[in-house]
mmCIF entry with sequence, helices, sheets and N, C-alpha, C, O atoms, coordinates in Angstrom:
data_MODEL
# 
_entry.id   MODEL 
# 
_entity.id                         1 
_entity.type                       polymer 
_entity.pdbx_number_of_molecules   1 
# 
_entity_poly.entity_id                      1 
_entity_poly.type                           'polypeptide(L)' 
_entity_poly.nstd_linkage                   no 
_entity_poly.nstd_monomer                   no 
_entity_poly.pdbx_seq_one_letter_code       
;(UNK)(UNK)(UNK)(UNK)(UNK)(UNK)(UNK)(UNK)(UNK)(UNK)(UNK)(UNK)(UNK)(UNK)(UNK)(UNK)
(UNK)(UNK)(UNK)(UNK)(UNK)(UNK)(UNK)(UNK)(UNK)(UNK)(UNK)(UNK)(UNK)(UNK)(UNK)(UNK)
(UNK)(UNK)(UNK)(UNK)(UNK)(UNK)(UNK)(UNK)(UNK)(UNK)(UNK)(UNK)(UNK)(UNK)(UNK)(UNK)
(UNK)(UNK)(UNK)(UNK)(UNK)(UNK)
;
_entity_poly.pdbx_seq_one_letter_code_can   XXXXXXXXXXXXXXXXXXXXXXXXXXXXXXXXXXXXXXXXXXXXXXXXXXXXXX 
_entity_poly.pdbx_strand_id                 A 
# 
loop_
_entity_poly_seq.entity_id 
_entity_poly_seq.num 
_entity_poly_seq.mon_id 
_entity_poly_seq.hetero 
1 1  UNK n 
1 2  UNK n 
1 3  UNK n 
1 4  UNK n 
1 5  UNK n 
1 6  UNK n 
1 7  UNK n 
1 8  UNK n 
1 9  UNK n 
1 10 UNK n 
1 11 UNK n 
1 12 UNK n 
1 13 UNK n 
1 14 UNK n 
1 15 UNK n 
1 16 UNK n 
1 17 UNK n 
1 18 UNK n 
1 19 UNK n 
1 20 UNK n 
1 21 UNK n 
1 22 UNK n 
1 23 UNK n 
1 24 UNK n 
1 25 UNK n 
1 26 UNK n 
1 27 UNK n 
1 28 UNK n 
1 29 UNK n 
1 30 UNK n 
1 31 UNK n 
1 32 UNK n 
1 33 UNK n 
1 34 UNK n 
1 35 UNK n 
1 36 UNK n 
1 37 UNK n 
1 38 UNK n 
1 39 UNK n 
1 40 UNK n 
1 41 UNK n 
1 42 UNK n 
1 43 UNK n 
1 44 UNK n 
1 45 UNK n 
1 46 UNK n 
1 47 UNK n 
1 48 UNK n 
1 49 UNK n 
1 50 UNK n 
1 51 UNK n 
1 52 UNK n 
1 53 UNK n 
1 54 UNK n 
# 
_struct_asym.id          A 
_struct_asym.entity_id   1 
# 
loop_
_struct_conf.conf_type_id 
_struct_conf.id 
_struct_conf.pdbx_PDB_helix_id 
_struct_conf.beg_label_comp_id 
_struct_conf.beg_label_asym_id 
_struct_conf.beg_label_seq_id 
_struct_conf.pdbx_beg_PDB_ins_code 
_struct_conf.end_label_comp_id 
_struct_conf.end_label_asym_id 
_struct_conf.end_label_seq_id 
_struct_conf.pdbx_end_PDB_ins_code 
_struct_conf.beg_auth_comp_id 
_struct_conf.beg_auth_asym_id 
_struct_conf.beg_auth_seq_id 
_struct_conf.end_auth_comp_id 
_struct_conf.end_auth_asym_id 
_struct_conf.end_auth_seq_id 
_struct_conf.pdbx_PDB_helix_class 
_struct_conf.details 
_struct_conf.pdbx_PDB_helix_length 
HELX_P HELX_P1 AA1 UNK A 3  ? UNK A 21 ? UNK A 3  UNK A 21 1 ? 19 
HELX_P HELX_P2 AA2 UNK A 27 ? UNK A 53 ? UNK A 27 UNK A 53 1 ? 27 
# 
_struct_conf_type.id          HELX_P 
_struct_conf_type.criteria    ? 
_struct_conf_type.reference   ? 
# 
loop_
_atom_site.group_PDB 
_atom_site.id 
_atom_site.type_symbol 
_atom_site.label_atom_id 
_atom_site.label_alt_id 
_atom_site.label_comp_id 
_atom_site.label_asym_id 
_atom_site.label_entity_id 
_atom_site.label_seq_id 
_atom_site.pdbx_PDB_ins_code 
_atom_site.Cartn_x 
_atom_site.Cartn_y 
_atom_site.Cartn_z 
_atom_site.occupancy 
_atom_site.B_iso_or_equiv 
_atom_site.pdbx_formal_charge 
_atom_site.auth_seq_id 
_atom_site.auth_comp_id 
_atom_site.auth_asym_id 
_atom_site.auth_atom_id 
_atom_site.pdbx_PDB_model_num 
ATOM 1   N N  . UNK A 1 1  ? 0.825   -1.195 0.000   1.00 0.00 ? 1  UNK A N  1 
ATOM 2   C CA . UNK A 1 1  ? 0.000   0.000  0.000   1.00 0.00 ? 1  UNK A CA 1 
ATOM 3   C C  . UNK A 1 1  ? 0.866   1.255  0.000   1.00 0.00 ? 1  UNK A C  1 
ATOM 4   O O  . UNK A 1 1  ? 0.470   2.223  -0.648  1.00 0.00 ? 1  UNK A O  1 
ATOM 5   N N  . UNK A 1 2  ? 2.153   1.326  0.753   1.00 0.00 ? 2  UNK A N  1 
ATOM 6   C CA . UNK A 1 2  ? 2.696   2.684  0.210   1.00 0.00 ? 2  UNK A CA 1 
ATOM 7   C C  . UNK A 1 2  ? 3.258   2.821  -0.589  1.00 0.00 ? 2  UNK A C  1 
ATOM 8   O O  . UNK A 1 2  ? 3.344   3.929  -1.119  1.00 0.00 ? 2  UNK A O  1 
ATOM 9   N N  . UNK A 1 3  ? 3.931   1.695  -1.061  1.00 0.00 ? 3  UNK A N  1 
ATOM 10  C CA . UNK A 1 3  ? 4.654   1.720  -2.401  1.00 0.00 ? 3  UNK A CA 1 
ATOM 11  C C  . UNK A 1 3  ? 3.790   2.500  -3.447  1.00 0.00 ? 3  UNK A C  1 
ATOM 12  O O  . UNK A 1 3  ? 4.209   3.409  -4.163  1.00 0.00 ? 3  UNK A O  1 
ATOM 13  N N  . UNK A 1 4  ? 2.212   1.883  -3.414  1.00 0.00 ? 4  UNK A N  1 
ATOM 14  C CA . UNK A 1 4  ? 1.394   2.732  -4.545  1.00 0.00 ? 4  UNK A CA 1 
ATOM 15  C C  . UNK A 1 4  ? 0.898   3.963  -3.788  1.00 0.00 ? 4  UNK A C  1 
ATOM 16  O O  . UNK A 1 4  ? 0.060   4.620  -4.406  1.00 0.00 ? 4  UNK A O  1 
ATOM 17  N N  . UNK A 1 5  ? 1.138   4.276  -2.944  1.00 0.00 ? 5  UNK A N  1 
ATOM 18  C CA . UNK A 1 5  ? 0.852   5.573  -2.527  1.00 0.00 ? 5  UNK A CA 1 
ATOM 19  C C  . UNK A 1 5  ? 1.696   6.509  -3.490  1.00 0.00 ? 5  UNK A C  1 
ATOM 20  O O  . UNK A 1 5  ? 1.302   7.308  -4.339  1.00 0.00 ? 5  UNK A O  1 
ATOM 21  N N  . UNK A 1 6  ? 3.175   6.111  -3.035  1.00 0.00 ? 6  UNK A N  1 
ATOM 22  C CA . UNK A 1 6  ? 4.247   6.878  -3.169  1.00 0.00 ? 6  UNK A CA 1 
ATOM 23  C C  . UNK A 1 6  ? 4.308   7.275  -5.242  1.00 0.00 ? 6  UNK A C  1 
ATOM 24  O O  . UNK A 1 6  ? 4.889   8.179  -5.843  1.00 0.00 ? 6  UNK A O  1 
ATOM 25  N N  . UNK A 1 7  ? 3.444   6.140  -5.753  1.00 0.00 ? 7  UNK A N  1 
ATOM 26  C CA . UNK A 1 7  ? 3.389   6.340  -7.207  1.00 0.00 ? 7  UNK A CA 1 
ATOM 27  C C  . UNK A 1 7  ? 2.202   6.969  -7.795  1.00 0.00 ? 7  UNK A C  1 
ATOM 28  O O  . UNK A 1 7  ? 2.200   6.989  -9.026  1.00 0.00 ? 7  UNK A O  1 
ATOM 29  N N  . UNK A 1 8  ? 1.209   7.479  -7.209  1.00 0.00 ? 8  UNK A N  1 
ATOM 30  C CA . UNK A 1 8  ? 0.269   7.686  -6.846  1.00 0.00 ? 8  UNK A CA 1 
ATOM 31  C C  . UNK A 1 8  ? 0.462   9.126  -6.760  1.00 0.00 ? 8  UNK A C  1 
ATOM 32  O O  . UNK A 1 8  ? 0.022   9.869  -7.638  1.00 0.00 ? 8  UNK A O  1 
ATOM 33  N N  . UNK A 1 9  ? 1.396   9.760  -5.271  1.00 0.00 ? 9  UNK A N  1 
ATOM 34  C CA . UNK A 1 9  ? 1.709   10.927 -5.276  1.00 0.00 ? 9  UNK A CA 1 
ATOM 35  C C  . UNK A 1 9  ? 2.801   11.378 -6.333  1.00 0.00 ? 9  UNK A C  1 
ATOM 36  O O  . UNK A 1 9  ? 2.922   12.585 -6.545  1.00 0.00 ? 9  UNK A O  1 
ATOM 37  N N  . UNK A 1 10 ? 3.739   10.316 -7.121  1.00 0.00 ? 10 UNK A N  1 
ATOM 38  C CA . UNK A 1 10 ? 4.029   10.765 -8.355  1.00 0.00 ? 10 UNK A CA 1 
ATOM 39  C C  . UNK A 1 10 ? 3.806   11.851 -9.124  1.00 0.00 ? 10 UNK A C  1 
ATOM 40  O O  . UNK A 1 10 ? 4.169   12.980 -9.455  1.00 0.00 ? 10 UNK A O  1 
ATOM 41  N N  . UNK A 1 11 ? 2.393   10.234 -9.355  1.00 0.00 ? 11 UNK A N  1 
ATOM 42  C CA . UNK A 1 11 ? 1.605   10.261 -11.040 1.00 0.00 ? 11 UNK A CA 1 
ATOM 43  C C  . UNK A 1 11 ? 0.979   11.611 -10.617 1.00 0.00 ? 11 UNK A C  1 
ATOM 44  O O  . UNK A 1 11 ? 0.964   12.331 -11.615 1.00 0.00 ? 11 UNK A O  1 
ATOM 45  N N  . UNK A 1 12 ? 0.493   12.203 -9.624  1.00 0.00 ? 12 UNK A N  1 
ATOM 46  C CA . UNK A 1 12 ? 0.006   13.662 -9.093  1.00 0.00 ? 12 UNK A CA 1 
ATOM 47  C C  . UNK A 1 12 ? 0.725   14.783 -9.562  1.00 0.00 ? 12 UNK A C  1 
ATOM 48  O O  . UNK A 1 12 ? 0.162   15.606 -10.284 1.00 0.00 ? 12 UNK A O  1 
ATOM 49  N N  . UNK A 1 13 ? 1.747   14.888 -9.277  1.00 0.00 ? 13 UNK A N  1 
ATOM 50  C CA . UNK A 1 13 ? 2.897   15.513 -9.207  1.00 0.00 ? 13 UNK A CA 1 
ATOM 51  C C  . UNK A 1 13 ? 2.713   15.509 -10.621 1.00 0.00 ? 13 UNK A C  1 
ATOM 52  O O  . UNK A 1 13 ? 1.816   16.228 -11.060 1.00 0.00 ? 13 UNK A O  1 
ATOM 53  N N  . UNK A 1 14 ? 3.408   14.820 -11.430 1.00 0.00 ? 14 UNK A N  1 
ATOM 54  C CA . UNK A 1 14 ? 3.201   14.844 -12.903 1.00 0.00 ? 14 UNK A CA 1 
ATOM 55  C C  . UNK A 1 14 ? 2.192   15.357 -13.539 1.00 0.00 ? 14 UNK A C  1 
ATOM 56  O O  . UNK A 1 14 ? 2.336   16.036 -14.555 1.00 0.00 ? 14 UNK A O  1 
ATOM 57  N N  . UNK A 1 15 ? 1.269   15.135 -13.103 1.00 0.00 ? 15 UNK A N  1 
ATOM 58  C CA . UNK A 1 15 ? -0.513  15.701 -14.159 1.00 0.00 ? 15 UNK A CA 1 
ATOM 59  C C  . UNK A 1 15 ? -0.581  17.008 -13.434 1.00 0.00 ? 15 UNK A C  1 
ATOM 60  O O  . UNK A 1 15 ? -1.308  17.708 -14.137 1.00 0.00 ? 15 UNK A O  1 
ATOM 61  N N  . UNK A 1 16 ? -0.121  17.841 -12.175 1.00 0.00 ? 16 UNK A N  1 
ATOM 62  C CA . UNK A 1 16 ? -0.322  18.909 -11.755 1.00 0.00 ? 16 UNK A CA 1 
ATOM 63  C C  . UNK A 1 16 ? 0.541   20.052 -12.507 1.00 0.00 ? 16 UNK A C  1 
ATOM 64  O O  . UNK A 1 16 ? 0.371   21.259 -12.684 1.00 0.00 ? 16 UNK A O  1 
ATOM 65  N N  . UNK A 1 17 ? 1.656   19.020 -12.911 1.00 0.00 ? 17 UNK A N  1 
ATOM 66  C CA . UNK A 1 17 ? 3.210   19.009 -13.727 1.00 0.00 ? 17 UNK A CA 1 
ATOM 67  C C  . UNK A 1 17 ? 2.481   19.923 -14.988 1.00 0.00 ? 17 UNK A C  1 
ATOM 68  O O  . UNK A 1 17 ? 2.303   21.131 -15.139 1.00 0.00 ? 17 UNK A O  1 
ATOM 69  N N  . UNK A 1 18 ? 2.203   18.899 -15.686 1.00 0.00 ? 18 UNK A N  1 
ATOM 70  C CA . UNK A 1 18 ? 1.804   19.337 -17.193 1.00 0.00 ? 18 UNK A CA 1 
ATOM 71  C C  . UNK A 1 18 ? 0.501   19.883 -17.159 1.00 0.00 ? 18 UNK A C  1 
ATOM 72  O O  . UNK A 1 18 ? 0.225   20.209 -18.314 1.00 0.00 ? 18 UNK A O  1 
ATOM 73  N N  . UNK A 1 19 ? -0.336  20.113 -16.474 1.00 0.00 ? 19 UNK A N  1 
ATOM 74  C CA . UNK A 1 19 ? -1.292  21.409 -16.638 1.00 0.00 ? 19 UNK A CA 1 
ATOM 75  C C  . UNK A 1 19 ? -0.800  22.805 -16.309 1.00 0.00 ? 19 UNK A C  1 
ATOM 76  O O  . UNK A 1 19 ? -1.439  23.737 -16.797 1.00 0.00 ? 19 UNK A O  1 
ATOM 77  N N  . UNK A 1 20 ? 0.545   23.148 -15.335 1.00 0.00 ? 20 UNK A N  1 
ATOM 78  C CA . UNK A 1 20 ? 0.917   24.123 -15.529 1.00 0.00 ? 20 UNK A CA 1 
ATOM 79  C C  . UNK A 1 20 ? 1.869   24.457 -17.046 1.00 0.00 ? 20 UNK A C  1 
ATOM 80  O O  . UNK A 1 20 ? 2.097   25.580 -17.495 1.00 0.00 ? 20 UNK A O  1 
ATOM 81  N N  . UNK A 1 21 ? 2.263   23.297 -17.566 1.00 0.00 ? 21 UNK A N  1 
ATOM 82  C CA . UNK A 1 21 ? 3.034   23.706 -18.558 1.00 0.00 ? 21 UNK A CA 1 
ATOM 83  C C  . UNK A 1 21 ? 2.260   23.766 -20.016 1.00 0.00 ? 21 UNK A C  1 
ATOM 84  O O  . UNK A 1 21 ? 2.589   24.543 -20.913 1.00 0.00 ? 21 UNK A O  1 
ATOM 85  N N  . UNK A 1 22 ? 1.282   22.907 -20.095 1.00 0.00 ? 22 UNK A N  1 
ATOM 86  C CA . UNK A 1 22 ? -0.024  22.890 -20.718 1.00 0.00 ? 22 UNK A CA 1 
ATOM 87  C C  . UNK A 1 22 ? -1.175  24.323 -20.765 1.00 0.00 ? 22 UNK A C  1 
ATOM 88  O O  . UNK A 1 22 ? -1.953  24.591 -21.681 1.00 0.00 ? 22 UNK A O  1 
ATOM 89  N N  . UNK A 1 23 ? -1.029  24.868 -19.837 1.00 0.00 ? 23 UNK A N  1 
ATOM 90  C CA . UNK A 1 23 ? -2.034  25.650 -19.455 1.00 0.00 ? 23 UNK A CA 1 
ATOM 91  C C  . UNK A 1 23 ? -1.788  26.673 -20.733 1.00 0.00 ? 23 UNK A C  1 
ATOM 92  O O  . UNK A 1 23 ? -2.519  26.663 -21.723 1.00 0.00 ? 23 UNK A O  1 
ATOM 93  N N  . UNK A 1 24 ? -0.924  27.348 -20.610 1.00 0.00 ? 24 UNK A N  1 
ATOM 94  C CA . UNK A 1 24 ? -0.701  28.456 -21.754 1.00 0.00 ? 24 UNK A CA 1 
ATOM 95  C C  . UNK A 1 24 ? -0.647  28.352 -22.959 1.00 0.00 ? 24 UNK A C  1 
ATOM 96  O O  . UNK A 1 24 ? -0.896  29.340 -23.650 1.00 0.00 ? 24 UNK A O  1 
ATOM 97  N N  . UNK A 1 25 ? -0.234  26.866 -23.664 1.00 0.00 ? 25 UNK A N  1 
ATOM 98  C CA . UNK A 1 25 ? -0.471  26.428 -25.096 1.00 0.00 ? 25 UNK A CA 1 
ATOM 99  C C  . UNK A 1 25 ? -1.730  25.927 -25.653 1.00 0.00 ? 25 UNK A C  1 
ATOM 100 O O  . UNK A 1 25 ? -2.125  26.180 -26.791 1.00 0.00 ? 25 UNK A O  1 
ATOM 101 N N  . UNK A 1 26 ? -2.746  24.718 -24.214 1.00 0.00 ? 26 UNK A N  1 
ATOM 102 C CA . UNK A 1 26 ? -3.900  24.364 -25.273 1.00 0.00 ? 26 UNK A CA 1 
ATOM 103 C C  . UNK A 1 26 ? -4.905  24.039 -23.906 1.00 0.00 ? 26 UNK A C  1 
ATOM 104 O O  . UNK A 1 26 ? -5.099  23.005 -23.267 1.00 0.00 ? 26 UNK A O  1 
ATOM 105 N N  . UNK A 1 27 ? -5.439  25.422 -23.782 1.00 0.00 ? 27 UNK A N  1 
ATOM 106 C CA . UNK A 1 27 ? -6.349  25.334 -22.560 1.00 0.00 ? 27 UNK A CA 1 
ATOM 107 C C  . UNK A 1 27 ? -6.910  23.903 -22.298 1.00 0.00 ? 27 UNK A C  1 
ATOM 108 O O  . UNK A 1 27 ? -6.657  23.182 -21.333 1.00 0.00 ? 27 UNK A O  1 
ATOM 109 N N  . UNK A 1 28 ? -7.763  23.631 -23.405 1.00 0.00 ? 28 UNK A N  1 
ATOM 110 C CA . UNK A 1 28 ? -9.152  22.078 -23.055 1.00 0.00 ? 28 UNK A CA 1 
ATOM 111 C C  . UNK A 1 28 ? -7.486  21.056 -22.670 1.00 0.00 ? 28 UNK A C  1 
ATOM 112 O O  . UNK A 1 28 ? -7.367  20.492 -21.582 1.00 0.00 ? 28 UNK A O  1 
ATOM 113 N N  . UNK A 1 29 ? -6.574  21.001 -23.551 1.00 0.00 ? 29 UNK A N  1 
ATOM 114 C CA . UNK A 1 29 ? -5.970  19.698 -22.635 1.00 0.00 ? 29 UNK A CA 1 
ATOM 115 C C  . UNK A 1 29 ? -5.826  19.984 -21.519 1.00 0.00 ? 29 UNK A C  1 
ATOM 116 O O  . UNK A 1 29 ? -6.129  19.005 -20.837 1.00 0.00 ? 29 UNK A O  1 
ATOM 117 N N  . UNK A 1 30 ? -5.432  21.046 -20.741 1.00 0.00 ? 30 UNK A N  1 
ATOM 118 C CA . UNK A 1 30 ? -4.883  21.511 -19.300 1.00 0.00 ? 30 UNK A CA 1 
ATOM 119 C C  . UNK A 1 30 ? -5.934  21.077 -18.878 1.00 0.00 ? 30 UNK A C  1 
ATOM 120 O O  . UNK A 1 30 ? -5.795  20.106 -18.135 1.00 0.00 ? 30 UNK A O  1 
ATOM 121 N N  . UNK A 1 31 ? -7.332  21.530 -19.119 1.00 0.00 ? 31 UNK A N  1 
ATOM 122 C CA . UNK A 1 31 ? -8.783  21.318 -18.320 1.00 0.00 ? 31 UNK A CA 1 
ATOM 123 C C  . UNK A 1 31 ? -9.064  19.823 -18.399 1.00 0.00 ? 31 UNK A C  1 
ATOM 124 O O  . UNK A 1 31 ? -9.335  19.150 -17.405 1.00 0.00 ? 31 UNK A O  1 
ATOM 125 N N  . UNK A 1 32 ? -8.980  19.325 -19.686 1.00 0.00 ? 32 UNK A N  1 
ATOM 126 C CA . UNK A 1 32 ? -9.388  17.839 -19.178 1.00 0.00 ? 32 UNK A CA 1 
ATOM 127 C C  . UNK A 1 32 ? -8.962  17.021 -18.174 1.00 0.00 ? 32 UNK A C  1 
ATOM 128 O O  . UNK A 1 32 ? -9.538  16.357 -17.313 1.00 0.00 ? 32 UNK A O  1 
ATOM 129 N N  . UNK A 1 33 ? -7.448  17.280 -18.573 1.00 0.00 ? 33 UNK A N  1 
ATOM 130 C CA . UNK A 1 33 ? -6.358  16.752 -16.889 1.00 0.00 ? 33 UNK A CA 1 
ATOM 131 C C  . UNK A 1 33 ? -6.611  17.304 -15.854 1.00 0.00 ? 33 UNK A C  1 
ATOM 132 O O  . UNK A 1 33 ? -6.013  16.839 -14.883 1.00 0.00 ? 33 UNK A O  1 
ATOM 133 N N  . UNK A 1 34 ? -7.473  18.377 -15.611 1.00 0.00 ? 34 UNK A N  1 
ATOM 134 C CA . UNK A 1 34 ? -7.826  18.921 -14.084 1.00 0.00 ? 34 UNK A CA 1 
ATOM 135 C C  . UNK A 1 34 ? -8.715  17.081 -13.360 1.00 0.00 ? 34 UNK A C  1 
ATOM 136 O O  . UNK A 1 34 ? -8.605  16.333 -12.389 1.00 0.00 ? 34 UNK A O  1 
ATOM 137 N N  . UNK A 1 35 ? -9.481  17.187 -14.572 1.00 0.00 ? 35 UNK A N  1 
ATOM 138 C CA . UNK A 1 35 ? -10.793 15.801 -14.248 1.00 0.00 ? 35 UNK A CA 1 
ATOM 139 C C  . UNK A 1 35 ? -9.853  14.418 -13.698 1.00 0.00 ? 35 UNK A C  1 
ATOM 140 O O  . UNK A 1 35 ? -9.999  13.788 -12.650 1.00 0.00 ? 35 UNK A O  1 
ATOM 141 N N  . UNK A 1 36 ? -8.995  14.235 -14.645 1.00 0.00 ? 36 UNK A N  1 
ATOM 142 C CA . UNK A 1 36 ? -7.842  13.410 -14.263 1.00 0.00 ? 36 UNK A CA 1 
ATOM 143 C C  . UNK A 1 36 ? -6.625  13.494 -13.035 1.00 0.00 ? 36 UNK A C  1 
ATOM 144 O O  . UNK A 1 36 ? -5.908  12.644 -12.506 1.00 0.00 ? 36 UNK A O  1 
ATOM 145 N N  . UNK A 1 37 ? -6.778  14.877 -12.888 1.00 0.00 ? 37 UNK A N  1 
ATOM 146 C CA . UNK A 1 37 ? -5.820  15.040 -11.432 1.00 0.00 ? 37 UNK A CA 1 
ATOM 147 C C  . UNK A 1 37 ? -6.452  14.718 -10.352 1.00 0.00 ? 37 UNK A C  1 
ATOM 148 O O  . UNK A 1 37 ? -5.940  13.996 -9.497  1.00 0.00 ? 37 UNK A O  1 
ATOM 149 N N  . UNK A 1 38 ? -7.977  15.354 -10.232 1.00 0.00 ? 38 UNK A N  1 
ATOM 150 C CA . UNK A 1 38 ? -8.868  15.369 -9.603  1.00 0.00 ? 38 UNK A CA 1 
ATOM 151 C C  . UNK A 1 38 ? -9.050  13.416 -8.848  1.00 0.00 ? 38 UNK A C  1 
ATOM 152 O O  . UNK A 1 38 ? -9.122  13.047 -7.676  1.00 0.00 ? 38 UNK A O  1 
ATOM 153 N N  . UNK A 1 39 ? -9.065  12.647 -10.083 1.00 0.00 ? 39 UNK A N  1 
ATOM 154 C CA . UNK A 1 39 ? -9.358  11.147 -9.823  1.00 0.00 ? 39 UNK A CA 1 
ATOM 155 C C  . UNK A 1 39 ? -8.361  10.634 -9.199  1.00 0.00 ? 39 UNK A C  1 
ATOM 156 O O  . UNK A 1 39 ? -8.638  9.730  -8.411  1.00 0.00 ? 39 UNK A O  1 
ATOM 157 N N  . UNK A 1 40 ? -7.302  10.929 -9.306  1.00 0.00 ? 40 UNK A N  1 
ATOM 158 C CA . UNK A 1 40 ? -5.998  10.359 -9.252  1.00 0.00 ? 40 UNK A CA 1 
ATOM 159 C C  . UNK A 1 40 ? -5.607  11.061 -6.919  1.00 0.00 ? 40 UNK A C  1 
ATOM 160 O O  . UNK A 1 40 ? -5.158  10.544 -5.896  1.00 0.00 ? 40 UNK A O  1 
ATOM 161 N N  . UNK A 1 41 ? -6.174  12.409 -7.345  1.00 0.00 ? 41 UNK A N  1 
ATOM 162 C CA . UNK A 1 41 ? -6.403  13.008 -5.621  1.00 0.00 ? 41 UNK A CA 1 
ATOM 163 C C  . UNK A 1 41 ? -7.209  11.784 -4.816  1.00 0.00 ? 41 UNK A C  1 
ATOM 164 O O  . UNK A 1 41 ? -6.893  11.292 -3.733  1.00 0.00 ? 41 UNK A O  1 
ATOM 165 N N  . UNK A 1 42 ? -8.676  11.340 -5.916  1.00 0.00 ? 42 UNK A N  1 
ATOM 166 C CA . UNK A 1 42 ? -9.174  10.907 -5.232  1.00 0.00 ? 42 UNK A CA 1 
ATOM 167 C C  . UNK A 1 42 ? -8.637  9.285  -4.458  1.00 0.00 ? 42 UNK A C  1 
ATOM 168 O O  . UNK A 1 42 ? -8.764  8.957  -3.278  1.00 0.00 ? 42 UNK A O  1 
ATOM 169 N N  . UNK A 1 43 ? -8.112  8.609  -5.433  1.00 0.00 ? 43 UNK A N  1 
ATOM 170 C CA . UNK A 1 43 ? -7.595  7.531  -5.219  1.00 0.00 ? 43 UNK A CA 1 
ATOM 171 C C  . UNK A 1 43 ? -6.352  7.444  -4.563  1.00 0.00 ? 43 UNK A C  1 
ATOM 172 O O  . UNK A 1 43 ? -5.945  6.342  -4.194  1.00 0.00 ? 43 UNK A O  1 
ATOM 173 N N  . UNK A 1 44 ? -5.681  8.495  -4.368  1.00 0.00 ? 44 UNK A N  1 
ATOM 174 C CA . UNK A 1 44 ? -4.828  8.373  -3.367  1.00 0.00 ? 44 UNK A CA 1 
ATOM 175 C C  . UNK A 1 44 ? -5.203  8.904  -2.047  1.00 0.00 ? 44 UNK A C  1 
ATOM 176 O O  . UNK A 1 44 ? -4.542  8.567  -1.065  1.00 0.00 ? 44 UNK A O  1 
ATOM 177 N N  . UNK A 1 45 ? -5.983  9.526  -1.958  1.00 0.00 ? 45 UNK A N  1 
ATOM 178 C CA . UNK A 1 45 ? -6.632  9.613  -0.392  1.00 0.00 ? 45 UNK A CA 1 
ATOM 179 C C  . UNK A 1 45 ? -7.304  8.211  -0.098  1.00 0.00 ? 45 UNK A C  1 
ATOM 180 O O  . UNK A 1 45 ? -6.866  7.689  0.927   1.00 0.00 ? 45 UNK A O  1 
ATOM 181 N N  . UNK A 1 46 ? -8.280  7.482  -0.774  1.00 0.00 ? 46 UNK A N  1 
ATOM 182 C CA . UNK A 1 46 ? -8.491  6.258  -0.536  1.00 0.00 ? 46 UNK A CA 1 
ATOM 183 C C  . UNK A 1 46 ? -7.331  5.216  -0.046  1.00 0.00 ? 46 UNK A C  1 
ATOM 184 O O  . UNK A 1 46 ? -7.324  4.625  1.034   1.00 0.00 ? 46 UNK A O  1 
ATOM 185 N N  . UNK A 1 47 ? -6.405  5.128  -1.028  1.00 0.00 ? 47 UNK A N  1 
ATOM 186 C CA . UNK A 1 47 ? -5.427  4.234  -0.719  1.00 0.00 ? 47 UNK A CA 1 
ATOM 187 C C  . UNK A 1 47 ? -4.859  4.814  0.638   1.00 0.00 ? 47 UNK A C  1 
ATOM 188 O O  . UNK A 1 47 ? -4.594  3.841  1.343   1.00 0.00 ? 47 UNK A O  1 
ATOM 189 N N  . UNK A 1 48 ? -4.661  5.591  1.076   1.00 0.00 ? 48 UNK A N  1 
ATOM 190 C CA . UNK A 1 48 ? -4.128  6.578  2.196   1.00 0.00 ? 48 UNK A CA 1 
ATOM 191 C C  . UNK A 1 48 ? -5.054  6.096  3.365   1.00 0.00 ? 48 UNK A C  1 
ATOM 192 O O  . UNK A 1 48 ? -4.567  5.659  4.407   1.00 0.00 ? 48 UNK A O  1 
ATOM 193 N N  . UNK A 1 49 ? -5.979  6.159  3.225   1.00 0.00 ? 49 UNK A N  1 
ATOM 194 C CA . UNK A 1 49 ? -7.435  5.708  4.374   1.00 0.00 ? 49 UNK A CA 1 
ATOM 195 C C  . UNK A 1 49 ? -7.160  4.184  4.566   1.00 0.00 ? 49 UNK A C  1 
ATOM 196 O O  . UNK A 1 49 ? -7.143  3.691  5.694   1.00 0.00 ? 49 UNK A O  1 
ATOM 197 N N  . UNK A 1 50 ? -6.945  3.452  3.441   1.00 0.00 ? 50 UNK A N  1 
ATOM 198 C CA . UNK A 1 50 ? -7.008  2.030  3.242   1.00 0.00 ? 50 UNK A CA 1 
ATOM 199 C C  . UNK A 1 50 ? -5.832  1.447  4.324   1.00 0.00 ? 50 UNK A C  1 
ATOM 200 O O  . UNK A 1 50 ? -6.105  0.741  5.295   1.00 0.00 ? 50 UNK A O  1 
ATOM 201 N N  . UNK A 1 51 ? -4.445  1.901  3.944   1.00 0.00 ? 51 UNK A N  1 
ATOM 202 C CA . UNK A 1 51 ? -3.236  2.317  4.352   1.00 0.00 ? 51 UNK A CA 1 
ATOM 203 C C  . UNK A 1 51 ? -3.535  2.109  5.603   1.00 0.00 ? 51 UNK A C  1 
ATOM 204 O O  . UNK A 1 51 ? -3.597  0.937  5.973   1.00 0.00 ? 51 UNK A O  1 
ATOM 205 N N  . UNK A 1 52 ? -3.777  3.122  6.507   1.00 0.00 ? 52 UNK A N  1 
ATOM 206 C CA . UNK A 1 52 ? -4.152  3.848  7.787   1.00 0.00 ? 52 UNK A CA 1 
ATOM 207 C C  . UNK A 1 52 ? -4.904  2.835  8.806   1.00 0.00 ? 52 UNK A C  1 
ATOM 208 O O  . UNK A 1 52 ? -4.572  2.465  9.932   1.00 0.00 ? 52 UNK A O  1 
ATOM 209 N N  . UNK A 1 53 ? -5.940  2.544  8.078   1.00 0.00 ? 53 UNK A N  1 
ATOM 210 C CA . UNK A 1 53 ? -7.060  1.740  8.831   1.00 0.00 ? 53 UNK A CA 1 
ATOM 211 C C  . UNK A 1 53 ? -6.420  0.301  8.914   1.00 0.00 ? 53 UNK A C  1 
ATOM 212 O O  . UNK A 1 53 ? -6.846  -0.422 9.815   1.00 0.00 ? 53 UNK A O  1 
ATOM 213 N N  . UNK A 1 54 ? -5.470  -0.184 8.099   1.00 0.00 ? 54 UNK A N  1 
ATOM 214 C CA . UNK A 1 54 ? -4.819  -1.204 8.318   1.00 0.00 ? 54 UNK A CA 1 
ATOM 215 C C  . UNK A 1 54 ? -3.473  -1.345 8.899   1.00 0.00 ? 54 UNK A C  1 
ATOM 216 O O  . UNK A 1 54 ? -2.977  -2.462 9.044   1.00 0.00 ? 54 UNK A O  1 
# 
């Protein structure tokens, strides 16, 4: 479980990555990856809870 945490807070890192570098060349891709950062928040707070409680 932390191992995929730790890839998890990565893959975050990365998609938070390229919407700032995204943002100024092609708005809708930056925005679609918000939806995708967003999922990726969500599933690592889960795994984080999962983590925790065990």
């Amino acid at each position: 479980m932390g191992a995929a945490l730790v890839i998890l807070i990565g893959l975050f890192v990365a998609i938070v990555t390229y919407i700032g570098l995204e943002a100024s060349r092609d708005r809708l891709a930056a925005a679609l990856f918000v939806a995708y950062a967003a999922w990726v928040a969500f599933a690592g707070v889960l795994n984080a809870a999962i983590w925790r409680l065990n």
